[in-house]
C-alpha positions in Angstrom: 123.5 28.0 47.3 122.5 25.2 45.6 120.0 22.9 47.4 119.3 25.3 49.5 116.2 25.5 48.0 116.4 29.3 47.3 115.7 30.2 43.4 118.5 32.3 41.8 117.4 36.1 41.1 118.6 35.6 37.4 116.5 32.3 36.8 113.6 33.5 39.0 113.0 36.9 37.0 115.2 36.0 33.5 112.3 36.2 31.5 110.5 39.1 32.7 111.4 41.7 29.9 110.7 39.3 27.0 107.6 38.2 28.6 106.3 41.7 29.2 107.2 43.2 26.1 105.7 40.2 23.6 103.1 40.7 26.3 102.4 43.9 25.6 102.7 43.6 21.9 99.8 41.0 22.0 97.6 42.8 24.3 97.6 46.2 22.0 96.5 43.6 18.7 94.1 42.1 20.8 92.4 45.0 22.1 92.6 47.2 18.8 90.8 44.4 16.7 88.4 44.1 19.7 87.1 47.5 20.2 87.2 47.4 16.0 85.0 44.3 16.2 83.3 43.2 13.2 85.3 40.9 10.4 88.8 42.6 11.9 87.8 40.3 15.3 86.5 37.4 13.7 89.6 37.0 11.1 92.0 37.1 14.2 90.0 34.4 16.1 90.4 32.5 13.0 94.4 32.4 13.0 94.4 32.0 17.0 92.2 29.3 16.0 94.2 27.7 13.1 97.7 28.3 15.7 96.4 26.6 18.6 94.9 23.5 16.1 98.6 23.7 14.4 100.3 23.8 18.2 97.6 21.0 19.2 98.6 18.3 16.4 102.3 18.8 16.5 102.0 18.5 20.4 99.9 15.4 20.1 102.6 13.8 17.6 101.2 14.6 14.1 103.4 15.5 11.1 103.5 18.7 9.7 101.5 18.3 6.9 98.4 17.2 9.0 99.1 19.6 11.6 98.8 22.7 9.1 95.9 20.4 7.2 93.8 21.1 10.5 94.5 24.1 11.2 93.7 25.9 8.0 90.4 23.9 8.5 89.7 24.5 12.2 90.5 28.8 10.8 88.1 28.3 8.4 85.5 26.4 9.9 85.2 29.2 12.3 85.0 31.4 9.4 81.9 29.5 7.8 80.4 28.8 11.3 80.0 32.7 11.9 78.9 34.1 8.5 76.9 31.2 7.2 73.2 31.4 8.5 73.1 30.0 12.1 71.1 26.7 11.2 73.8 26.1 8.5 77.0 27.6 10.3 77.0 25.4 13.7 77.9 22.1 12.3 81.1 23.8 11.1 82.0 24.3 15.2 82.7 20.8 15.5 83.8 19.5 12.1 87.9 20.5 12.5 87.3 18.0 15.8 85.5 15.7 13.5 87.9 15.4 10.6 90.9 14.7 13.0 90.1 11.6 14.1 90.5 10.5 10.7 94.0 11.8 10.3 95.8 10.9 13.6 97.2 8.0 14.4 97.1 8.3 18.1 95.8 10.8 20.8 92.8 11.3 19.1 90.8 12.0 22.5 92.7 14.5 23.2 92.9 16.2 20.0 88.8 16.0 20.0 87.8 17.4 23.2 91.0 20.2 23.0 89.8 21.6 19.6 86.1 20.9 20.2 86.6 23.0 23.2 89.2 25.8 21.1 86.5 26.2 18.5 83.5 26.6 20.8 85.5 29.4 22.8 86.1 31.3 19.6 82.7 31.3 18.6 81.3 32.5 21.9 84.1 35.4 21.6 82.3 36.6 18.6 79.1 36.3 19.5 79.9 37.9 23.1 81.7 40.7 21.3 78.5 41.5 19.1 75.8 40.8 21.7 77.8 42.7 24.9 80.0 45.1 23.1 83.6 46.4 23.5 83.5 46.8 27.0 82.4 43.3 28.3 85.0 42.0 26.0 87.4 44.1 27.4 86.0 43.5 31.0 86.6 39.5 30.3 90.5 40.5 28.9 91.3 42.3 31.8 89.8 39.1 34.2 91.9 36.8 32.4 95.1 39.4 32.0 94.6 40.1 36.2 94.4 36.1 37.0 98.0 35.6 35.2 99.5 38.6 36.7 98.8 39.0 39.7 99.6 35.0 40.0 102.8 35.2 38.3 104.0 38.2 40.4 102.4 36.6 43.9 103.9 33.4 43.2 107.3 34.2 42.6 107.1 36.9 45.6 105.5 35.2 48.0 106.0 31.3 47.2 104.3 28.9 49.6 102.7 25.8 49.0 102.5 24.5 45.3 98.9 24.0 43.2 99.6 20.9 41.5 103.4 20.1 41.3 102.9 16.8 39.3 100.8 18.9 36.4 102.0 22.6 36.8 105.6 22.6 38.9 105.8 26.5 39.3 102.3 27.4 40.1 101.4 27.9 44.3 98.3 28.7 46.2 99.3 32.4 46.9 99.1 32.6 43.1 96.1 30.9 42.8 93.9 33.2 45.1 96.2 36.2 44.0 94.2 35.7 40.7 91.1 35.7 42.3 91.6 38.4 44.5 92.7 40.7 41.4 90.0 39.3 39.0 87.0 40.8 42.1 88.7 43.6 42.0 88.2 43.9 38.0 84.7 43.1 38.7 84.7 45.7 41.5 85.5 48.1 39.1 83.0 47.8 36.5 80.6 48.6 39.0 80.7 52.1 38.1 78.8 51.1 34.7 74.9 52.2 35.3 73.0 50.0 36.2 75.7 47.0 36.7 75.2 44.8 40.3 77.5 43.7 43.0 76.8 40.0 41.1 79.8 40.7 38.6 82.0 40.6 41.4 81.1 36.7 42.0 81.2 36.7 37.8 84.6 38.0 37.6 86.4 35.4 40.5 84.7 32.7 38.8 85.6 33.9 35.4 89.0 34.0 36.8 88.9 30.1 37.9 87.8 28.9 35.1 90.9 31.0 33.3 92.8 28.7 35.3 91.5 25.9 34.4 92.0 26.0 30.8 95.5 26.5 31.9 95.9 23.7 34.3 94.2 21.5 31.7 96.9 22.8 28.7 99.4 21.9 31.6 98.3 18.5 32.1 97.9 18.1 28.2 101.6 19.2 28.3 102.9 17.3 31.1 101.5 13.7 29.7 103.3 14.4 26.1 106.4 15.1 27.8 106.6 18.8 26.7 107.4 21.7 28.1 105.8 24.7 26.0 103.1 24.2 23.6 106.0 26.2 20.7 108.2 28.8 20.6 105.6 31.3 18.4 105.7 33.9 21.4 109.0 34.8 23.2 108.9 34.5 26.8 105.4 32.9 26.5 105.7 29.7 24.9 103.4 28.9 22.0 99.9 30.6 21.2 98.2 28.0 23.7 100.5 28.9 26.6 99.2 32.5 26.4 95.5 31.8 25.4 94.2 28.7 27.2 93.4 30.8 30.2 90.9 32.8 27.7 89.9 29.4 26.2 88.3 28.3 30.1 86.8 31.6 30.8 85.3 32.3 27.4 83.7 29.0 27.5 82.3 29.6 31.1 80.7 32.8 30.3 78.8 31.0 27.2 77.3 28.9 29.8 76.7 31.2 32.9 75.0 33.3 29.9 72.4 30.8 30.3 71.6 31.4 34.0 72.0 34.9 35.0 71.2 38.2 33.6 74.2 39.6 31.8 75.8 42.4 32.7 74.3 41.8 36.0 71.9 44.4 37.1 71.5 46.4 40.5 69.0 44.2 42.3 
């Protein structure tokens, strides 16, 4: 009954076999061209990179002609940044942010920080894919694949008290920890990988919140231009931002916990 407060069946589950199935789809690219590695990985991170610049800029209010202006550059900045020599390479990372401000009108602070922050992830993607190998990478999928999962599924079965109404209406605590619960239990599982410690347990849940992050802070983004989905490039998903800023948060996390604790954590 309407006001009831009860969510239809229909609108509650509608989108479940379009979102599964272009879910699906993605994950097999995503996967093949990461256990391939090598230029195959890099020239996908290049068009993620040049789709979510292109999403940014429309989403933000530039024209069409800057939008795709950006994000062939943002694409091949990546390129140049990662097969350049280092010392020449990194300024690339941050000129797409750069050059921006010079071509929008408004918004700019947002466009710098969102593809300051889309450029860095992709880099550290590549560089964690050659330093750790297939495995981590697919070990850091999986923790951001579990998060929206098991929160999607949690949320809609078991409901409850909301995150953040005002930012992200349909996600709710139960979601939330669901994540976090599913991303240990990721973690858990790599344990049986010689020679890997109980620490990539703590890894994985806080891999997993900062997944969530980079999607409450696309949501936000979202919610103060007054849109709903970033573009309608994936069915059932949105735009290539809706799917990926989760990956965006944790892949700029691990760059940094990289920094401060052995990785993959060892026994003892």
């Amino acid at each position: 009954m309407a006001g009831d407060g009860h969510v239809p069946r229909t609108e509650k589950w509608g989108d479940l076999a379009v979102r599964m199935s272009s879910g699906a789809a993605m994950a097999v690219v995503g996967l093949i061209t990461m256990w391939v590695g090598g230029l195959w990985f890099l020239g996908l991170l290049a068009l993620l990179c040049g789709a979510l610049v292109w999403e940014l800029v429309r989403m933000l209010g530039g024209g069409p002609r800057r939008a795709l202006m950006l994000a062939a550059g943002a694409g091949t900045a990546l390129l140049a940044a990662r097969l350049l020599p280092v010392g020449v390479g990194l300024p690339f990372i941050l000129l797409p942010a750069i050059a921006g401000i010079g071509l929008l009108e408004r918004n700019r602070t947002l466009y710098l920080i969102f593809t300051s922050l889309i450029v860095i992830a992709a880099y550290g993607l590549v560089v964690q894919r050659e330093d750790f190998g297939f495995i981590w990478m697919l070990w850091l999928a999986l923790i951001v694949i579990a998060t929206d999962v098991f929160g999607y599924f949690a949320g809609r079965f078991l409901g409850g008290p909301k995150f953040w109404p005002r930012v992200s209406p349909k996600k709710t605590w139960s979601g939330t920890i669901a994540g976090w619960i599913a991303a240990g239990c990721v973690g858990a599982y790599f344990l049986r990988i010689p020679g890997v410690g109980p620490e990539v347990i703590g890894i994985s849940i806080a891999i997993s919140m900062a997944s969530q992050i980079g999607d409450i802070g696309e949501s936000a983004m979202k919610r103060k231009m007054g849109v709903k989905d970033s573009s309608n490039l994936i069915p059932g998903h949105g735009g290539v931002f809706d799917r990926f800023d989760g990956m965006l948060g944790a892949s700029i996390f691990l760059l940094l916990i990289e920094q401060l604790v052995a990785f993959p954590p060892p026994v003892g």
